[in-house]
C-alpha positions as CSV (number, residue, x, y, z in Angstrom):
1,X,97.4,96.1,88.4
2,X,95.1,98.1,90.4
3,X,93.3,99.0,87.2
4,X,93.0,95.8,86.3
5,X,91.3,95.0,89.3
6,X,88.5,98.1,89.2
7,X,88.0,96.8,85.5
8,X,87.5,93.5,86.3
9,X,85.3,94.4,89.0
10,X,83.0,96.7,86.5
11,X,82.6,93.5,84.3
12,X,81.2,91.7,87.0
13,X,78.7,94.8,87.8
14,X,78.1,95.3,84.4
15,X,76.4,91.4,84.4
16,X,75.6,91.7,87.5
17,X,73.2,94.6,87.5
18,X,70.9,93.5,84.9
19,X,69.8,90.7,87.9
20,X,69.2,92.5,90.1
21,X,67.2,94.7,88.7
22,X,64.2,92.3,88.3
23,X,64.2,91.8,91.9
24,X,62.1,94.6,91.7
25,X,57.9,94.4,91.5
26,X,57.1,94.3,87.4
27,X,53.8,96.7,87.0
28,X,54.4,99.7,83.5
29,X,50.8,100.8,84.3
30,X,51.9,101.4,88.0
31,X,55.1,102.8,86.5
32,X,53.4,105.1,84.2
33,X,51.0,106.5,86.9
34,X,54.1,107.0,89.4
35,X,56.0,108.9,86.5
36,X,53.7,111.6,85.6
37,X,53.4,112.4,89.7
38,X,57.2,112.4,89.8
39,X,56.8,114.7,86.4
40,X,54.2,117.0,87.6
41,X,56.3,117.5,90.9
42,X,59.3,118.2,89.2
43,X,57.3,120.9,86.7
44,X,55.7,122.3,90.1
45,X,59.1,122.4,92.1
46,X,61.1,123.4,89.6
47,X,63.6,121.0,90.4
48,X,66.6,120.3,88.2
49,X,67.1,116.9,89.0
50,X,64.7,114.2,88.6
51,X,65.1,110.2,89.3
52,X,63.3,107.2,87.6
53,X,65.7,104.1,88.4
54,X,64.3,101.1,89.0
55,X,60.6,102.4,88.0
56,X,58.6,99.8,85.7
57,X,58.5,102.1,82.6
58,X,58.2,101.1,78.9
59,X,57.2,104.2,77.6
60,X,58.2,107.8,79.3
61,X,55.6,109.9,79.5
62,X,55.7,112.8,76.9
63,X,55.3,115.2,79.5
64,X,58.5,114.8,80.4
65,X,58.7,117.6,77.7
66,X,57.4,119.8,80.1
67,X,60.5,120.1,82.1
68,X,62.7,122.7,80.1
69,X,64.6,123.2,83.5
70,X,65.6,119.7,83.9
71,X,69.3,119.2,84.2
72,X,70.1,115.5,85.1
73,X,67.7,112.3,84.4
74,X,68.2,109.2,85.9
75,X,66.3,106.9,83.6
76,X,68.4,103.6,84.7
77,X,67.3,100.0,84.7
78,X,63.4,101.0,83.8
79,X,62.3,98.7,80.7
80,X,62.6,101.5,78.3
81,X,61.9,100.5,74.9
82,X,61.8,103.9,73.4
83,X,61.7,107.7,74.0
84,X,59.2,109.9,73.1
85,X,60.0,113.0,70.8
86,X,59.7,115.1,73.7
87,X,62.7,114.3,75.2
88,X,64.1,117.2,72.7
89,X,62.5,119.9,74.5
90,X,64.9,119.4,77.5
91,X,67.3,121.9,76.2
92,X,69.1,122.3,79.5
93,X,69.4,119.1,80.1
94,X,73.1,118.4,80.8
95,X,73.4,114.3,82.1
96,X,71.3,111.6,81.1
97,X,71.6,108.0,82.0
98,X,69.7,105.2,79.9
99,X,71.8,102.3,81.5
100,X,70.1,99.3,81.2
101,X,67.0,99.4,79.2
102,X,65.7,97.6,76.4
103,X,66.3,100.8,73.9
104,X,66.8,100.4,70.3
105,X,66.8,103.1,68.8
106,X,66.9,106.9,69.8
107,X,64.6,109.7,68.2
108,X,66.1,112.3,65.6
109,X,64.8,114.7,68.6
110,X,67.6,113.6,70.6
111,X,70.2,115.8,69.0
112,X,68.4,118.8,70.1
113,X,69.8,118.1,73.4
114,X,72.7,120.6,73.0
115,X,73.6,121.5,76.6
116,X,74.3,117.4,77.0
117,X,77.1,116.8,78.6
118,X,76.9,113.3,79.6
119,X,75.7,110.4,78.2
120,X,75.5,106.8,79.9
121,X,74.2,104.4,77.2
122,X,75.7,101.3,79.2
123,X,73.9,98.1,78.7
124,X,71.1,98.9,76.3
125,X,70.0,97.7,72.9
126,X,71.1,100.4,70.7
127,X,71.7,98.9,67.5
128,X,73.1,102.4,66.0
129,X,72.8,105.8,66.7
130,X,70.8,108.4,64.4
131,X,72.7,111.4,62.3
132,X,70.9,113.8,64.7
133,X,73.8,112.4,67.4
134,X,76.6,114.8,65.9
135,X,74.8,117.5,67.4
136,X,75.3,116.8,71.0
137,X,78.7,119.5,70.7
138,X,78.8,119.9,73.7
139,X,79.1,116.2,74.6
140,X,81.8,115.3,77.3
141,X,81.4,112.0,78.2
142,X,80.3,109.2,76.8
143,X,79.6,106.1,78.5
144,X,79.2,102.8,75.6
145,X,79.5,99.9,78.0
146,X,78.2,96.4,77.0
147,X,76.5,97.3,73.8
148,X,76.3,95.4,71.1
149,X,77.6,96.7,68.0
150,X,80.4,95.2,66.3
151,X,81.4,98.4,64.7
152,X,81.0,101.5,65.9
153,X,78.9,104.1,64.6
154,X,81.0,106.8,62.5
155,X,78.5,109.5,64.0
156,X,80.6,108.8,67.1
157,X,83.7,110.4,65.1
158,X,82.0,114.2,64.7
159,X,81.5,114.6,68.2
160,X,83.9,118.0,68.9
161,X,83.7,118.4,72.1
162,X,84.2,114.4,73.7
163,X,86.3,114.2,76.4
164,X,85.8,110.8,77.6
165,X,84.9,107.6,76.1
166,X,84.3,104.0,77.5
167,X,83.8,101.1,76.3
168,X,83.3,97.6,77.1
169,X,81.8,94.2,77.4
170,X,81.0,94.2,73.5
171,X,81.5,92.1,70.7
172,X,83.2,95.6,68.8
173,X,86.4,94.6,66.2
174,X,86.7,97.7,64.6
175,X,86.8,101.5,65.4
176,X,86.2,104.0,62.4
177,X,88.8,106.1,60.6
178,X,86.4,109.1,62.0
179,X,87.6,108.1,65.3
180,X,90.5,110.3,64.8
181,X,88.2,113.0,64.6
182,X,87.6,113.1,68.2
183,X,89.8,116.2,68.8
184,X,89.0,117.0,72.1
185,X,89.5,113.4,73.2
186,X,91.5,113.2,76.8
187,X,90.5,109.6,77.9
188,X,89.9,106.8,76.0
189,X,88.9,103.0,77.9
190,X,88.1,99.4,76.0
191,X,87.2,96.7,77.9
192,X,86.8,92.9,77.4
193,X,86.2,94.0,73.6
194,X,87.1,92.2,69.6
195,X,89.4,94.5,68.7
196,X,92.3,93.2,67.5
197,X,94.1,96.7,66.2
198,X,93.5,100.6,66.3
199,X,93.0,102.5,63.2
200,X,96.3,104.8,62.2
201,X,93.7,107.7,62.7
202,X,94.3,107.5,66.6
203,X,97.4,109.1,65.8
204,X,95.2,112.2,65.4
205,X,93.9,112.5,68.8
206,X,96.2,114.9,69.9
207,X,94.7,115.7,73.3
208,X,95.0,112.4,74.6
209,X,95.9,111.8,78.1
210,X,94.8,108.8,78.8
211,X,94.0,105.2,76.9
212,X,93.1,102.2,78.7
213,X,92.6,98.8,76.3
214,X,91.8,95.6,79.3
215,X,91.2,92.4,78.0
216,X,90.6,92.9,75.0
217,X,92.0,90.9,71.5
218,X,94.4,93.7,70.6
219,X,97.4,92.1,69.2
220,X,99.5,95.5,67.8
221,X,99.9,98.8,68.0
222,X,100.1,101.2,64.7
223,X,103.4,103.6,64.5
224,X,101.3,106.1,64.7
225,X,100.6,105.8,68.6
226,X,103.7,108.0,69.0
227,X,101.9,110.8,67.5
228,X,99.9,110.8,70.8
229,X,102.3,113.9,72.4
230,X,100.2,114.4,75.2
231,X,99.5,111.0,76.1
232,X,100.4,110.5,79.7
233,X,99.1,106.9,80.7
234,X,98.9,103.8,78.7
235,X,97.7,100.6,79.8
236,X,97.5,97.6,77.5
237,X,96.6,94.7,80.2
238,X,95.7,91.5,79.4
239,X,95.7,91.9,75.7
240,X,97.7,89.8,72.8
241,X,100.5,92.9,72.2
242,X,104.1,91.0,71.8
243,X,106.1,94.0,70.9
244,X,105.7,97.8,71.4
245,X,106.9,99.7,68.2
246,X,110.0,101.7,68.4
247,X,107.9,105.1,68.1
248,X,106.4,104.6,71.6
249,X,110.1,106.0,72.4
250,X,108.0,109.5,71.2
251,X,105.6,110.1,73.9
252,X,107.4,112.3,75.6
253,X,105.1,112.9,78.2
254,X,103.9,109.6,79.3
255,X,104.5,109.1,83.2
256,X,102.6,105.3,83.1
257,X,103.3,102.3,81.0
258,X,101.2,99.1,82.0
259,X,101.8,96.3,79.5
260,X,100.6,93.5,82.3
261,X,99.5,90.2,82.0
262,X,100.2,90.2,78.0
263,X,102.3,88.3,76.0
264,X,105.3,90.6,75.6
265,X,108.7,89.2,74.9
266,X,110.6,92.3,74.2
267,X,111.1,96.1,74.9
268,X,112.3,98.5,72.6
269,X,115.7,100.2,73.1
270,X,113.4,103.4,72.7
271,X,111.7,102.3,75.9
272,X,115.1,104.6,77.4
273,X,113.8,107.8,75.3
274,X,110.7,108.0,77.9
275,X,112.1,110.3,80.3
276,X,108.7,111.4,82.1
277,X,107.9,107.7,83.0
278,X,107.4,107.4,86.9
279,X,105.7,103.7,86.4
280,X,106.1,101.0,84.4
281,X,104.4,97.7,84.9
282,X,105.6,94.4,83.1
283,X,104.6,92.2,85.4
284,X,102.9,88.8,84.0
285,X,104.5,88.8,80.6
286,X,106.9,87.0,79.1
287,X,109.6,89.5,79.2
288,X,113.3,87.6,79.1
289,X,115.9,90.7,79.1
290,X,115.4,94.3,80.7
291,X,117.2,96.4,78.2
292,X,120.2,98.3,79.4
293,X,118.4,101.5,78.6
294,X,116.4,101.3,81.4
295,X,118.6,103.0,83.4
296,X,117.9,106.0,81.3
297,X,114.3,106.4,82.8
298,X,115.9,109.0,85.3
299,X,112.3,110.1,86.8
300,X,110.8,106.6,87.7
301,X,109.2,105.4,90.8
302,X,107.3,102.3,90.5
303,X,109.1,99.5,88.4
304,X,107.1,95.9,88.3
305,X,108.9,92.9,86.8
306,X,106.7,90.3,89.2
307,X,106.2,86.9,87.2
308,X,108.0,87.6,84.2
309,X,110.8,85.2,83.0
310,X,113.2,87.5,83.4
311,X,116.6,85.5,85.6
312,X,118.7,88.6,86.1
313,X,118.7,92.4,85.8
314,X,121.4,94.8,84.0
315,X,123.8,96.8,86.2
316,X,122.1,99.9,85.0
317,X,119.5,99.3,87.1
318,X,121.6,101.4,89.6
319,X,120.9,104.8,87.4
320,X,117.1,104.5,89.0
321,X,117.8,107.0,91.1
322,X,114.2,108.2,91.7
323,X,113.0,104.5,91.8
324,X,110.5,104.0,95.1
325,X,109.3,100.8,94.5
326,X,111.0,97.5,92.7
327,X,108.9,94.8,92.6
328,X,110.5,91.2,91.6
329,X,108.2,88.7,93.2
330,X,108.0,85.2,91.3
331,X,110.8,84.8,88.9
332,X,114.0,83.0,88.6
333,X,116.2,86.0,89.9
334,X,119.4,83.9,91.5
335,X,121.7,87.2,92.4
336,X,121.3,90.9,93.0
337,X,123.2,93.4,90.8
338,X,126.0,95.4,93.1
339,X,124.3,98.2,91.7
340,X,121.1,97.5,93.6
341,X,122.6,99.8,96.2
342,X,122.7,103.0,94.2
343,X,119.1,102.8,94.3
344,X,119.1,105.3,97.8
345,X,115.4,106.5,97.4
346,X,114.0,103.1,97.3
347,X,111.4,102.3,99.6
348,X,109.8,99.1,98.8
349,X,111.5,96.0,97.5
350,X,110.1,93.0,96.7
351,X,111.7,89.2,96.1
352,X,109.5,87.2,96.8
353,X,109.6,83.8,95.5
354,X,112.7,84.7,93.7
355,X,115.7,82.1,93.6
356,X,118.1,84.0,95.5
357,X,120.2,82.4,98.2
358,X,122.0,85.7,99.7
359,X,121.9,89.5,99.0
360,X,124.5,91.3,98.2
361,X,126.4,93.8,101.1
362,X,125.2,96.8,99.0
363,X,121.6,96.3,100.5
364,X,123.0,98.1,103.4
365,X,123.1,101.3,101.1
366,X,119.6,101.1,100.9
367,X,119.3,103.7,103.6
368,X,115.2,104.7,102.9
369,X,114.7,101.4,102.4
370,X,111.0,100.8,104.1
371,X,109.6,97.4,103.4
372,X,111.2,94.2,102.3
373,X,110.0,90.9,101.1
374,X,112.0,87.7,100.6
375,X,109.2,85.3,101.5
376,X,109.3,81.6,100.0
377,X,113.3,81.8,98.6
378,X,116.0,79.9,99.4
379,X,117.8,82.7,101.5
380,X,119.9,81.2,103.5
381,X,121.9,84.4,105.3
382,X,121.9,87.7,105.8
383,X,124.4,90.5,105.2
384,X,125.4,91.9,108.2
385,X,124.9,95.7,106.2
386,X,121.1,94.9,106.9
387,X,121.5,96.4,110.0
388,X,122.1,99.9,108.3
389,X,118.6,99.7,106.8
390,X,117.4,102.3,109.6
391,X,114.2,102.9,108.3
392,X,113.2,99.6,107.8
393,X,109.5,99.1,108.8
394,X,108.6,95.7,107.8
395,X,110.6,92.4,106.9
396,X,109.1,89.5,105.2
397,X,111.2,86.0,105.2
398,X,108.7,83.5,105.7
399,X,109.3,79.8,104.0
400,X,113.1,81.0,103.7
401,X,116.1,79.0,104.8
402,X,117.6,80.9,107.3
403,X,118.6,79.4,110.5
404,X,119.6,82.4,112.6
405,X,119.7,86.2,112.4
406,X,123.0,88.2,112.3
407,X,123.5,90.4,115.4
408,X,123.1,93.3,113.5
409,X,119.3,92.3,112.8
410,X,119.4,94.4,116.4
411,X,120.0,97.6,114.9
412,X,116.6,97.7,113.2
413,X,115.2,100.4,115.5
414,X,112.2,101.4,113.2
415,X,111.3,97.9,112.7
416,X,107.7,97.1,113.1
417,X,106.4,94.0,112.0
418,X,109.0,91.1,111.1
419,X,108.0,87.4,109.5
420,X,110.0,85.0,110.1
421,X,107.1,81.8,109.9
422,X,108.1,78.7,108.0
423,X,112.2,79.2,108.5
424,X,114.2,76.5,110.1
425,X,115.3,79.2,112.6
426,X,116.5,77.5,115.7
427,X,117.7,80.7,117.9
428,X,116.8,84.1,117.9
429,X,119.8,86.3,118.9
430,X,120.1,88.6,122.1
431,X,120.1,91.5,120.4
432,X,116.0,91.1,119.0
433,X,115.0,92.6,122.0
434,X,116.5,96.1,120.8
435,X,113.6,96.2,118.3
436,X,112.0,98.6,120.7
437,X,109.1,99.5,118.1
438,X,108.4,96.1,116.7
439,X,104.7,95.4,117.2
440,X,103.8,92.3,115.0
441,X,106.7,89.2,115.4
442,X,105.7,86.2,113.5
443,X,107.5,82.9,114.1
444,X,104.9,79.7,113.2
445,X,106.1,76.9,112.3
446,X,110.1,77.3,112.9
447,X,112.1,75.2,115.1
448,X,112.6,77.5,117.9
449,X,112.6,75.2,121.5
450,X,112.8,78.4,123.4
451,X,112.4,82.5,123.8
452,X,115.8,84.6,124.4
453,X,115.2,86.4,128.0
454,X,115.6,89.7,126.1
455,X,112.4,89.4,124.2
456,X,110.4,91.1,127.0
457,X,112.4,94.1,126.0
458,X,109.9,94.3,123.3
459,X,108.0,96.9,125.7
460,X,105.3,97.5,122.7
461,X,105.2,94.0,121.0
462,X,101.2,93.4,120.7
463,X,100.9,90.1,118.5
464,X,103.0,87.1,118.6
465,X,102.8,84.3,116.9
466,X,104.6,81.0,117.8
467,X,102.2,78.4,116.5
468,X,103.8,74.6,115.4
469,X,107.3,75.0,117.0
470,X,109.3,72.9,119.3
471,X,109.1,75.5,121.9
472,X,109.5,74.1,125.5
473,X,110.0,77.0,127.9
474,X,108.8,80.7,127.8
475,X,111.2,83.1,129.7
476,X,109.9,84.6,132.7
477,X,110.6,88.3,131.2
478,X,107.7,87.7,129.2
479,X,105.4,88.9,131.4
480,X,107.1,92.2,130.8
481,X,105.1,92.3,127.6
482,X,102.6,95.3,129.0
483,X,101.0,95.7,125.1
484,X,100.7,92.5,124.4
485,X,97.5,91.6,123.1
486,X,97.5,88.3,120.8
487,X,100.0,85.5,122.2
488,X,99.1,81.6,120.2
489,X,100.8,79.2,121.3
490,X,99.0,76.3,119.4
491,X,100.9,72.9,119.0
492,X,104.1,73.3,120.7
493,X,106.1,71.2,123.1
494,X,104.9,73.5,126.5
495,X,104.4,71.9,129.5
496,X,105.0,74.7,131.5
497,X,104.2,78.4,131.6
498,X,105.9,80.9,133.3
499,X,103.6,82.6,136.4
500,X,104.8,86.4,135.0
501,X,102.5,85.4,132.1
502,X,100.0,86.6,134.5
503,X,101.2,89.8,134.3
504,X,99.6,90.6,131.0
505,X,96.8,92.6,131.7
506,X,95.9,93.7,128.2
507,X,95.7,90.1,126.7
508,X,93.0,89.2,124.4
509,X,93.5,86.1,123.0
510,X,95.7,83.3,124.0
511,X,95.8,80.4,121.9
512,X,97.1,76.9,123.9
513,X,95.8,74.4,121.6
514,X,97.5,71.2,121.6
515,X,100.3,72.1,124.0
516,X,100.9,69.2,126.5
517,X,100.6,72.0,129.3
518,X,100.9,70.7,133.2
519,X,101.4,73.9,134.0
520,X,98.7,75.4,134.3
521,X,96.5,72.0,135.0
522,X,94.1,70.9,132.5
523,X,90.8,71.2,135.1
524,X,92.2,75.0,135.0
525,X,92.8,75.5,131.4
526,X,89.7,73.8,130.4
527,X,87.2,75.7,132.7
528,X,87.0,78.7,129.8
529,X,88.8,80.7,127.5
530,X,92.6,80.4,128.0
531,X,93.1,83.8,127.3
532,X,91.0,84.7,130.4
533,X,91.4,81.8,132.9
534,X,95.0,81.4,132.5
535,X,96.2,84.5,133.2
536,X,93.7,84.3,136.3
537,X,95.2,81.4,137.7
538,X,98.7,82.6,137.2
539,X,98.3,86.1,138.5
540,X,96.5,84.1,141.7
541,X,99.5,81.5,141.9
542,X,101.9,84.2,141.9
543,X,100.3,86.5,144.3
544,X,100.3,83.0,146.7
545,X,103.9,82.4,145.9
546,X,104.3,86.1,147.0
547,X,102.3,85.4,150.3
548,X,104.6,82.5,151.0
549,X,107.7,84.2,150.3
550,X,106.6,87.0,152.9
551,X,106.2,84.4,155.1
552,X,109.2,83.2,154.8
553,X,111.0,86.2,155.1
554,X,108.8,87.2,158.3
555,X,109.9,84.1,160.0
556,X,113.2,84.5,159.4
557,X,113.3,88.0,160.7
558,X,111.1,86.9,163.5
559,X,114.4,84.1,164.2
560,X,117.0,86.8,163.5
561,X,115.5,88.9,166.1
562,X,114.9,86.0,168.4
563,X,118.7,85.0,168.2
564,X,119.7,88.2,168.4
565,X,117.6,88.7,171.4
566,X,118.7,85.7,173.3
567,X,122.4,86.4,172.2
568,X,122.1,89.9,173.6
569,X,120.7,88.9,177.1
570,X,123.4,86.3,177.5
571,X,125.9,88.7,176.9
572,X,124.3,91.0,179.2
573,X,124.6,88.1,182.3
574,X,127.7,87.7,181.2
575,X,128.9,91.0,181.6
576,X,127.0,91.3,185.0
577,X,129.0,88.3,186.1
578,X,132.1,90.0,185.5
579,X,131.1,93.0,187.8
580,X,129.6,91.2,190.3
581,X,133.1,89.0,191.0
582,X,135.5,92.5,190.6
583,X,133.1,93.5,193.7
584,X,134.1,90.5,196.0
């Protein structure tokens, strides 16, 4: 998915580029003139490097020939239409960049260029490539972006050295039989392309590590992809691929299998013969059954079944045991395998928008178990084994149907950020405030009326969130919150607030929107920004309550000691009495 993304994202710069660039000031005769004093500066510097981009060129000037030194050119987005014979004479010359430029053709003096070692040809107006291109051996990489050739040139094929080849943006259907020539090939990337198949030639390129087709027409792969032995990373996004053939089971070496957003309806048993695989993303295709030998992937990591029509997985799943991550967001998953708890190295699971009403006990085996998300399902409890998830870091189960957490929800100690917005949750039990690292507690939208008193436990709680709820009363231990930072409060049923709330000195925001509050009065909480004023008022209100209090407790030591005094002098004539009468 994440190479999806970045590919998707070169697309857009790829169209987007060839804007921009006329933003700049059109003037070739300026251009010319500021070419030969970048030229002659090079030649009198000696430099190595030398930069044109964006420079209103048509023509290069043949000096340029000059510069035998040169080792990189940057010739990109400057109106080229040709290059001069000249260009030949940069023997050392090791990367060249053409990108965007009107070129159509290259000179036979361009294969003299036999220290190149990359070649960025990206958006240009090559229509072919001349024979002098196979002598560019010590060609790397070769960048082919957005041309527009619907076949590609077989020149391309008797490159030895090619490392690296991309592709994209181009109206291409067909690749050569000499593409299996490519011998030294390690990566190989088509992008938004006509291609509908791949030559049984790329069997040949035994050095392959690496082939990335996005977007692209591809509807099959030839049996001869399992020839690819050193193939470790195949994506096949977004392309028209139904089924993988039964040799894939060959690459032996292959750590990443991405067949995402395609049509695929089926795996091959042979899928189980990949023992290398550490990631395997399915997610977006229209993939019914997991295959049972799944469970023979002993070394994977990452396994994404998100948004596939897939209801319910095999019990072999539990063989995973290196499996970090399990991803089953958006399909009709109604129950958990028992065996979901043999997966102990798991760190990440996801089930979101699944169908699942309850997890099974065995999630408390789950004991490196980090993150968990069962947002927007019909969960209705939880086991009480979640409490052995020690490690547990974050829990997402927003828009579920739970009404209460067990008690054992308390024995999260490593819990940090928990989501419970959009659950009918009416009561939050006693033992949340044992959660003594939880930062983040989310709980819009429930139907909470009030706070247990063992929430200001929650000595490092910095955001909470308690927006549309019933809520009537805070508890006073609030304003033991010393961290907290973000409190909203918006449209609840608050008419009061507790004077401790004064007490948080590090608040930043405090949200009271739409709260019919009394308490503190509206002159008070209209007069600025709650999150300053209100605390202000309550820390004053308090300290006055204090000052009455002492008061209070003054006078009544004052009438203690008055009593005491008057009881002490009557006792005293009373005793004098005595004496006074044992005299006469």
């Amino acid at each position: 998915m994440r190479k999806h993304i970045f590919w998707g994202l070169m697309i857009f710069l790829l169209l987007l580029v060839p804007i921009t660039a006329q933003d700049y000031e059109w003037d070739p005769d300026a251009g010319y003139q500021e070419a030969l004093r970048r030229i002659e500066e090079a030649h009198l510097s000696n430099s190595t490097n030398l930069d044109f981009e964006h420079v209103s060129l048509t023509h290069l000037p043949p000096e340029i020939g000059q510069l035998s030194q040169l080792e990189t050119l940057n010739l990109n987005g400057t109106y080229l239409i040709d290059l001069p014979p000249e260009i030949g004479q940069l023997t050392n010359l090791r990367e060249l960049s053409l990108n965007y430029n009107p070129l159509e053709s290259l000179p036979s003096e361009f294969g003299q260029l036999t220290n190149l070692q990359i070649l960025s040809l990206e958006g240009t107006s090559l229509t072919t490539l001349p024979p002098e291109f196979r002598e560019l051996t010590s060609l790397q990489t070769l960048n082919l972006n957005g041309m527009i050739w619907t076949s590609l040139p077989p020149v391309i094929g008797q490159l030895p050295n090619l490392k690296s080849l991309t592709m994209s943006a181009s109206p291409l259907e067909t690749l050569p039989p000499e593409f299996g020539q490519l011998n030294s090939l390690q990566s190989l990337t088509m992008v938004a392309m006509s291609v509908r198949s791949l030559p049984p030639e790329i069997g040949h390129l035994e050095h392959l590590q690496e082939l990335v087709i996005l977007n692209t027409s591809l509807e099959t792969l030839p049996s001869e992809i399992g020839q690819l032995k050193n193939l470790q990373s195949l994506a096949l996004i977004g392309t028209q691929v139904t089924r993988l053939p039964s040799e894939i089971g060959q690459l032996k070496n292959l750590q990443s299998l991405d067949m995402s957003a395609s049509p695929l309806v089926t795996l091959p048993s042979e899928i189980g013969q990949l023992r290398n695989l550490r990631i395997l993303n399915l997610s977006g295709t229209s993939l019914t059954v997991v295959p049972s030998e799944i469970g023979l992937l002993a070394h994977l990591e990452e396994l994404d079944l998100n948004k596939t029509q897939i209801t319910a997985l095999p019990s072999e799943v539990g063989q995973l045991k290196s499996l970090q991550i399990l991803s089953l967001n958006g399909i009709a998953l109604r129950n958990l395998p028992p065996e979901i708890g043999q997966l102990t190295s798991l760190r990440r699971l996801n089930l979101n928008e699944t169908q699942l009403t309850t997890l099974p006990p065995e999630i408390g085996q789950l004991i490196n178990l980090m993150g968990l998300g069962i947002s927007k399902t019909p969960l209705k409890t939880l086991p009480p084994e979640i409490g052995q998830l020690i490690n547990l870091n974050g829990v997402g189960l927003s828009e579920t149907s739970l009404t209460t957490l067990p008690p054992e929800f308390g024995q999260l100690n490593n819990l940090v950020s928990l989501d419970l917005n959009g659950t009918p949750l009416i009561a939050l039990p006693p033992e949340i405030g044992q959660l003594s690292k939880l930062t983040t507690l989310h709980l819009d939208w429930t139907q909470l009326t009030t706070l247990p008193s063992e929430i200001g436990q929650l000595f490092v709680l910095s955001e909470l969130y308690a927006n549309h709820t019933p809520l009537i009363s805070l508890p006073s231990e609030i304003g033991q919150l010393s961290e907290l930072k973000l409190l909203l409060l918006t449209h609840t049923h608050l008419t009061h607030l507790p004077v401790e709330l004064g007490r948080l000195r590090k608040i930043q925001s405090l949200d009271l929107y739409n709260s019919p509050l009394v308490f503190p009065p509206p002159e008070i909480t209209q007069q600025g920004p709650p999150d300053i004023v209100v605390p202000a008022y309550l820390r004053e209100y308090e300290a006055r309550l204090l000052q009455q209090k002492l008061i209070v407790v003054i006078g009544l030591i004052a009438s203690v000691g008055m009593i005491t005094g008057f009881a002490f002098a009557f006792r005293w004539r009373q005793q004098r009495g005595l004496r006074e009468k044992k005299k006469r």
